[in-house]
N, C-alpha and C positions, 0 to 999 in steps of 0.2 A: 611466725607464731610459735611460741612455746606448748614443745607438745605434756608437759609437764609445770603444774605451777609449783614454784618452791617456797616452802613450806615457812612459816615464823619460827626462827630459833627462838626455844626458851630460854630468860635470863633467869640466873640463880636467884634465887631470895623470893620470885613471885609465887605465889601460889595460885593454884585456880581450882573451881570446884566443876566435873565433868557431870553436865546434866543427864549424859547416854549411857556415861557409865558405872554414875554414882560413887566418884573414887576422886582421891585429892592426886594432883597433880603439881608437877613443881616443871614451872615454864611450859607455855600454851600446846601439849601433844595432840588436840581436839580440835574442831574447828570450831571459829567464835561462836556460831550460833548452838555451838552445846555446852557453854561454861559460862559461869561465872565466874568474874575476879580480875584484876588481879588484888589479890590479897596480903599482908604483910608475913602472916605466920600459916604452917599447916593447917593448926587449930581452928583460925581464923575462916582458913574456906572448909573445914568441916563443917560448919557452923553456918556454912552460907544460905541455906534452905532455911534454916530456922530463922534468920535474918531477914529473908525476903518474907518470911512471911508473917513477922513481927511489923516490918515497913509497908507492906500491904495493911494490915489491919488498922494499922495509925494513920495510913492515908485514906481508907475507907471509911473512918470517922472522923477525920475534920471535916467541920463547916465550909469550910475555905475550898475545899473541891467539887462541894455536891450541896445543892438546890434541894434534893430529897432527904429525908432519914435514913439510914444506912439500914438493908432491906428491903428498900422500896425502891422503884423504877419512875423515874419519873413520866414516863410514856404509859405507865398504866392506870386506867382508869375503873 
């Protein structure tokens, strides 16, 4: 058993946006569950929060995911 697990090299060109630490990163320094990306350009994962949560709001208003009005719960009465 490895008393050490070894780490993902970053490749050049990806970017990724650190959720822990709020800072753009080039090749994964983070572990997955705190980034997003990979992404083409810096820019690109700057921009990845305002992304997510532009795609969040367009998925909370289609029809095609939800039974209810967005706002509303369907379990509540």
């Amino acid at each position: 058993m490895a008393l050490f697990k070894k780490r993902t090299a970053g490749k050049p060109g990806e970017w990724y946006y650190c959720l822990e630490h709020g800072t753009v990163e080039e090749g994964p320094d983070c572990p997955g569950k705190d980034r997003f990306g990979p992404y083409a350009s810096p820019e690109a994962a700057r921009d990845a929060m305002r992304t997510a949560a532009e795609r969040n709001l367009r998925w909370e208003n289609d029809p095609r995911w939800h039974d209810a009005p967005s706002g509303e719960r369907a379990d509540e009465d």
